[in-house]
C-alpha positions in Angstrom: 8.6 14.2 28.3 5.3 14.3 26.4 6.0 17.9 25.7 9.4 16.8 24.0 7.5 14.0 22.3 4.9 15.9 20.9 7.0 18.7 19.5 9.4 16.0 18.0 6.2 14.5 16.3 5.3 18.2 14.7 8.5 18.1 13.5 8.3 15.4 11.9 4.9 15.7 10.5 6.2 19.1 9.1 8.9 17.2 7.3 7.0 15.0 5.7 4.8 17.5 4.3 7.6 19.5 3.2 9.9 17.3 1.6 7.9 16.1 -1.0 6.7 19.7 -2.0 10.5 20.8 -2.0 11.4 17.5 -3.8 9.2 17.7 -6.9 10.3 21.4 -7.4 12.3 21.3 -10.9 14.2 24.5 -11.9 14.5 23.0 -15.2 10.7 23.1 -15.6 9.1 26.2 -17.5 6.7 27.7 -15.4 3.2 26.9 -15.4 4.0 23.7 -16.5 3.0 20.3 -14.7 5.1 17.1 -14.6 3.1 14.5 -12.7 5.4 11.7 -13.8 2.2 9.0 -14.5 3.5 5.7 -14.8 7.8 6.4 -14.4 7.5 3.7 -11.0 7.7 0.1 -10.5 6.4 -2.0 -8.3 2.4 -1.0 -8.8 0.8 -3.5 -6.5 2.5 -1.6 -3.8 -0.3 1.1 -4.3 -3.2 -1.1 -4.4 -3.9 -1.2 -0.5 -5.0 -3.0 2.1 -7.4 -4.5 4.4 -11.6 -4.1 3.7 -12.1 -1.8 6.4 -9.3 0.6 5.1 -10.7 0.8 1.3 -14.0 0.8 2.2 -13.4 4.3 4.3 -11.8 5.4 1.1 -8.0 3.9 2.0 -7.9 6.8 4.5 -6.2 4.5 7.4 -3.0 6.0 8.3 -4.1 7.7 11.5 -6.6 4.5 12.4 -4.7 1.8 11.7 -6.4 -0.1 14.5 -6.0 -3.9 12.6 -3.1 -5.6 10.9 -3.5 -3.7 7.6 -1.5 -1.3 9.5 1.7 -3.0 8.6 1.2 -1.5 4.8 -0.9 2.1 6.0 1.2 3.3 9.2 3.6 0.5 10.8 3.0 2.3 14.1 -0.5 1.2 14.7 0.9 -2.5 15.5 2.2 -1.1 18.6 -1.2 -0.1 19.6 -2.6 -3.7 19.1 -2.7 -6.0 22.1 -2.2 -9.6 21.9 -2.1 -11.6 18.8 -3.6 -11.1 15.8 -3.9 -12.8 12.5 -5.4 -11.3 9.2 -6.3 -12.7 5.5 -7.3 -10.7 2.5 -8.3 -11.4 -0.6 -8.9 -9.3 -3.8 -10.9 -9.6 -6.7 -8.7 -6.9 -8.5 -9.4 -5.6 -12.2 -9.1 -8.0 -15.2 -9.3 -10.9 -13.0 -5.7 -10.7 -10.7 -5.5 -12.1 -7.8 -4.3 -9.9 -5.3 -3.8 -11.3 -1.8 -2.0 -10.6 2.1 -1.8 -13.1 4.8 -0.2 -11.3 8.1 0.8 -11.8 11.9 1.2 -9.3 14.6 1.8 -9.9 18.8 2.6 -7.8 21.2 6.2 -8.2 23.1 5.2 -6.8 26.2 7.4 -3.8 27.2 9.7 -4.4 24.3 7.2 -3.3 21.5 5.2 -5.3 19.0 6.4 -7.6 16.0 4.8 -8.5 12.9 5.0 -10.2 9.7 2.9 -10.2 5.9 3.2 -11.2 2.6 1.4 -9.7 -0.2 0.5 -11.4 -3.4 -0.1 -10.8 -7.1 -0.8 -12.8 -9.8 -2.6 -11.9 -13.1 -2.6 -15.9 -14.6 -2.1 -17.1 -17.7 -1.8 -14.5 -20.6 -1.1 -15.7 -24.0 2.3 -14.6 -25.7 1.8 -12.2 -28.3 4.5 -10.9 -30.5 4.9 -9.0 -33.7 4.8 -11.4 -35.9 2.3 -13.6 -34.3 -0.4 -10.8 -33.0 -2.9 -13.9 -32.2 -0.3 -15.7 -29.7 2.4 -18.3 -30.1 1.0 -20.9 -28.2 2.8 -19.8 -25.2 1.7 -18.4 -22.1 2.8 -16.1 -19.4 2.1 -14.6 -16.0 3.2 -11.9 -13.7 3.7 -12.4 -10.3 4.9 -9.7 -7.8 5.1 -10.2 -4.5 6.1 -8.2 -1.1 7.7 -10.0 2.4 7.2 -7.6 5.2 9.0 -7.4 9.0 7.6 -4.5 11.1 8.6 -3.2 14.7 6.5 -0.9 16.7 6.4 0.7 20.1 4.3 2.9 22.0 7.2 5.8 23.6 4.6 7.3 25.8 1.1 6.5 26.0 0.1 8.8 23.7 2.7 9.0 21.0 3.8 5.5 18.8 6.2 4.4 16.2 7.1 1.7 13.7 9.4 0.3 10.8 9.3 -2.5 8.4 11.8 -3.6 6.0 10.7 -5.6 2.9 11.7 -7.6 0.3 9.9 -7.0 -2.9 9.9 -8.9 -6.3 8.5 -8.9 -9.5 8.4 -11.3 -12.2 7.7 -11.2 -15.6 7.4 -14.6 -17.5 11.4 -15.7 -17.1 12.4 -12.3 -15.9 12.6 -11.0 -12.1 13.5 -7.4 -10.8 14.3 -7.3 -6.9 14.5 -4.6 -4.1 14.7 -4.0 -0.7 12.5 -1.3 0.8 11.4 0.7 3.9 8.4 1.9 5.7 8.2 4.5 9.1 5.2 5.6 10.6 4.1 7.5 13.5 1.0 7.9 15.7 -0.3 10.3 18.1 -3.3 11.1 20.1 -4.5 13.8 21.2 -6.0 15.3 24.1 -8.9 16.8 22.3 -11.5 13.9 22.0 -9.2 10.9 20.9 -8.4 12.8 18.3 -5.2 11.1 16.0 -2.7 12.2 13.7 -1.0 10.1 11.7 2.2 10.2 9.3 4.0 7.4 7.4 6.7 7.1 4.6 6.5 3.8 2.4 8.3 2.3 -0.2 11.8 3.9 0.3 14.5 1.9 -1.4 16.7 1.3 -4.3 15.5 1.1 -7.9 14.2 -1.8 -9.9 15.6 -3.1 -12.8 14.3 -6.5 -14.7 17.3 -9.0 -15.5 16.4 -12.8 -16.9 17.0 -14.7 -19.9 13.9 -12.9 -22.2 16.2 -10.0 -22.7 19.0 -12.0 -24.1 19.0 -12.5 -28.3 21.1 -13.4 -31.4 21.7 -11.0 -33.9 24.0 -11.1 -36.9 25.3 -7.4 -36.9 26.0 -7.5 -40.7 23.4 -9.2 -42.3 24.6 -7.8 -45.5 28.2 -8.8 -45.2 30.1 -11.9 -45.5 33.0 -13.2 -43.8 31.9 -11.7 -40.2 30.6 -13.5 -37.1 27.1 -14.6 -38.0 25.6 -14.7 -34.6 26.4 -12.0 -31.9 24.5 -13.0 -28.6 23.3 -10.0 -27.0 20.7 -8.3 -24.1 18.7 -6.1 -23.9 19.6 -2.7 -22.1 16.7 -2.6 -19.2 16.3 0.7 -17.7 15.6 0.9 -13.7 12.8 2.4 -12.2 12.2 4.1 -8.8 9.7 2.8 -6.2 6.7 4.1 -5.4 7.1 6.2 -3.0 4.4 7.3 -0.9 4.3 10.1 2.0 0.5 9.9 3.6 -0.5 12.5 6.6 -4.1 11.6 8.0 -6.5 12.2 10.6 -9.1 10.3 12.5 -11.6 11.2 15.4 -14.5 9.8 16.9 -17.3 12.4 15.9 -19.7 10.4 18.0 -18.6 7.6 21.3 -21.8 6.4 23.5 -21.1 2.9 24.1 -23.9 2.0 22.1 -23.3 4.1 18.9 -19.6 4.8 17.6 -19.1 7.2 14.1 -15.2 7.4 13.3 -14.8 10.3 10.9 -11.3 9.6 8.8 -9.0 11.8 6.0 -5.9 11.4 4.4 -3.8 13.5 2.3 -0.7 11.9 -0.3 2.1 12.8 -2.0 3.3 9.7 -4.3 6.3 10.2 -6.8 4.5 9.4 -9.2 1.4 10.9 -9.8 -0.5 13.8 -8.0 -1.6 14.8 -4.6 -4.9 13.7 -3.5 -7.0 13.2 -0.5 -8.8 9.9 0.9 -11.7 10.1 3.3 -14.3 7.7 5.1 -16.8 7.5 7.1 -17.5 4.3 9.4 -20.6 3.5 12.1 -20.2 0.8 14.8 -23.2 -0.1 16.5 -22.1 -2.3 20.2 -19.2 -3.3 18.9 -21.3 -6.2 16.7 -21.6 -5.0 13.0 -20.4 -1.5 11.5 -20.9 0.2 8.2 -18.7 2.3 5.8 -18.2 4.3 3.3 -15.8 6.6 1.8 -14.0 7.8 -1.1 -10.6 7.6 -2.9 -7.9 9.8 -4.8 -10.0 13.4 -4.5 -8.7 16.2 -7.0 -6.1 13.5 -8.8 -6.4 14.3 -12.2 -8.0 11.7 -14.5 -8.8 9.3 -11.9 -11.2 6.4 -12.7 -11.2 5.8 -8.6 -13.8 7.2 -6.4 -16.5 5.7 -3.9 -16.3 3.0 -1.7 -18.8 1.0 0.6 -18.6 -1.7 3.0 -19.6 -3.3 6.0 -18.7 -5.8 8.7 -19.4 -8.4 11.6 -17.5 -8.8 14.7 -18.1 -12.1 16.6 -16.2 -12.8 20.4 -16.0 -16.5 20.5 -14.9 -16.5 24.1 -13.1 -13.7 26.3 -9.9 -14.4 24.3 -10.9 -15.2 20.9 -12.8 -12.5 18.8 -13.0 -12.7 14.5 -14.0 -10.1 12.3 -15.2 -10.1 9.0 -14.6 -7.4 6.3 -16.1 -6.5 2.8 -15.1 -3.4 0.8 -16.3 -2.7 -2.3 -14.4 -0.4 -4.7 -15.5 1.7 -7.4 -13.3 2.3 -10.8 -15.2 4.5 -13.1 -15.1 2.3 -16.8 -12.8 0.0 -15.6 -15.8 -1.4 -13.6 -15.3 -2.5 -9.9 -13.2 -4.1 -7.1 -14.2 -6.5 -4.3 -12.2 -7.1 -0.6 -12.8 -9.2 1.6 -10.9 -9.6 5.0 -10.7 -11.9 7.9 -9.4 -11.3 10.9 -8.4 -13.1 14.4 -7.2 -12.3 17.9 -6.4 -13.9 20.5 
């Protein structure tokens, strides 16, 4: 059974590697040419990431994936989480957003593991600027985005895991809202070579986006110039859709050093997204006793024109009682001349 399991995983593994490659081939493209397709995706806060740990060992996570954060890296780590759990993030993002997640995971016994998370955006208020009025009109606007996650994860052998969500995802611009429903799969093995993991996950497949709301609609008079024709016309705007952004990840961890004492978790990633280039995340992370651990890592390797790159944390782990342990997280993450980001997490299990 293990055998069948573990060459089901390669095949897998294979697949997602491949697919993308095979998928971004364009025989309309002249050769030597490169189409990265910056910015052709919706949906952006569901690149950000997750969890302090994760972005302070570079985002590389989806062969870890040892806390709730899993639900956004690799939705098969929640099977590998006993109990209960509770996690709470909060972002100080660029130009002041808010970004935030608030999830819950518990273990079903034989049956699996459930969990559910939200993620947040909000920029705030901007003024409303238009054309004719480059210094506002008095009004004001926001855009909120936001993400409702249901995962399901099992363990099929003892070494070899795998997990789902489904989401609903939104995003709202002043009076106008674009909605999607999306998917996430993820899978997890270990193996025999020092607790060695690999791990592979798909996120963000579903239908395309497409804004719809009363700011597209207008009044025109198609024949200004004429008379004895309908002076007003109403009339939208024709919005175009937009894919997803979907990402395939592939990663590794391994404990490069386990005394008891003394713990050093060595982690990479690689990713394909459809909308940029491939790039590599990796980290670094030191636990002494299981009390406090430090991190540090860094993001989007060989991506062209990236303004992201290293990352540093640390955190504290505290056991209340022999049931109720917290942990706290804080990531920091920098962004070349767009200045910095700070994470902080919190998490519970009981």
């Amino acid at each position: 059974m293990l055998r069948e399991t573990t060459y089901l995983f390669c095949i897998g593994l294979a697949g997602l590697v491949v697919a993308p490659a095979l998928a971004q081939e364009d025989p309309a493209t002249p050769e030597g040419s490169t189409i990265t397709r910056v910015g052709t995706t919706a949906a952006q806060f569901l690149k950000l990431g997750v969890g302090a740990r994760a972005i302070a060992m570079g985002g590389a996570f989806v062969a870890e994936s040892s806390d709730l954060s899993a639900l956004y890296w690799n939705p098969a780590g929640l099977a590998r989480q006993p109990g209960s759990h509770v996690q709470l993030n909060k972002t100080e993002y660029l130009a002041e957003v808010n970004y935030n997640m608030a999830a819950f995971g518990t273990g079903l016994g034989a049956a699996g593991s459930m969990g559910l998370s939200i993620l947040l955006l909000d920029s705030g208020n901007m003024p409303v600027r238009t054309e004719m009025e480059p210094e506002g009109t008095g009004e004001q606007f926001k855009v909120q985005d936001f993400a409702l996650q249901v995962t399901y994860a099992r363990n099929l052998t003892g070494l070899f895991s795998i997990g789902g969500s489904v989401k609903f995802i939104q995003e709202r611009i002043w009076h106008s809202t674009a909605s999607s429903v999306a998917f996430d799969i993820g899978t997890l093995f270990t193996t025999p070579f020092r607790s060695l993991r690999l791990g592979a996950s798909m996120s963000n497949l579903g239908p395309k986006l497409r804004m719809d709301g009363r700011d597209i609609l207008f009044s025109e008079d198609p024949s200004p110039n004429t008379d004895g024709t309908a002076e007003i016309v109403n009339a939208q705007y024709r919005m175009d859709a937009f894919a997803l952004p979907l990402i395939f990840r592939v990663g590794l961890a391994w404990y490069a050093l386990d005394t008891g004492s003394h713990r050093v978790l060595a982690v990479s990633d690689a990713a394909h997204p459809n909308d940029n280039a491939e790039y590599i995340n990796a980290g670094l992370e030191y636990t002494f006793r299981d009390l406090i651990s430090f991190r540090a890592g860094y993001r989007n390797l060989f991506e062209p024109d990236s303004e992201q790159g290293l990352t540093a944390g640390a955190s504290l782990n505290l056991r209340i009682n022999r049931a109720l342990r917290t942990r706290f997280d804080y990531a920091y993450a920098d962004f070349g001349r767009l200045t910095q980001t700070h994470w902080f997490t919190f998490n519970l299990s009981f």
